[in-house]
C-alpha positions, 0 to 999 in steps of 0.5 A: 662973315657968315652974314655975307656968305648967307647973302652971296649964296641967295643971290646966286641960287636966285640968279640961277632960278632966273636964267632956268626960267628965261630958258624956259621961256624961250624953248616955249616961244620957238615951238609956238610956230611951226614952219610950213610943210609939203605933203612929203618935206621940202626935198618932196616938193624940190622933186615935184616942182623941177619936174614941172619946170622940166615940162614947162619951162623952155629953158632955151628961151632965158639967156641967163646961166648959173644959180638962180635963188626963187623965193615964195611966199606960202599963205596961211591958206598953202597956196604959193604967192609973191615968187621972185628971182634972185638975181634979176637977168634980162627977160627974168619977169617972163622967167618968174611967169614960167616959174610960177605956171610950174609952181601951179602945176605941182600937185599937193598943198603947203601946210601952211606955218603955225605960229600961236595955233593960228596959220600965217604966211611964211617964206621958202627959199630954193636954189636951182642951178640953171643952164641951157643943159640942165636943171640942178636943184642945188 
């Protein structure tokens, strides 16, 4: 019996052991990359980039209203590339041409993502809500 307890024991401090390092390994993965950064955080670039659109954009030209989704691409240099627009609406590739003038207008450069101490490209997300009245960065 105590045979069977010594081998019960072993196998469950092993288990332990075991899952203490599959821990580990994971916490050392996820910070292995870094997602990419605005001078100031996202909210900094929100600010920045519906400035320009304010300035460049003539917003009575889309007959499209309510929230718009834009997705971009950051390369591993912290340039923005590859910008869509979520939903698609008539006259949308005018729309991303605008957007992306606006997008080259807006000072400061991504820091690009790390991932293993190396730049990569990596993909932001922000939603506008967009009307004839307004812009809303929601």
């Amino acid at each position: 019996m105590k045979k069977y307890l010594l081998i019960l024991s072993l196998l469950l401090v092993s288990g332990k052991v075991f899952s203490q390092e599959t821990a580990t390994q994971t916490q050392q993965t996820s910070s292995n990359y870094q997602k990419a950064e605005f001078p100031g955080g996202d909210e900094a670039f929100r600010k920045e980039f519906m400035n320009m659109v304010h300035a460049y954009i003539d917003h009575s030209l889309y007959a499209f209203q309510g929230k718009i989704t834009l997705v971009f691409n950051i390369d591993s240099k912290g340039k923005i590339n590859n910008i869509d627009v979520l939903p698609k609406f008539k006259d949308s590739e005018m729309f991303i041409d605008d957007i992306k003038y606006a997008a080259k207008k807006v000072k400061g450069k991504w820091k690009p993502a790390i991932k293993n101490g190396a730049p990569v490209d990596s993909k932001f997300v922000m939603k506008i809500n967009f009307s004839h009245d307004v812009y809303d960065a929601g």
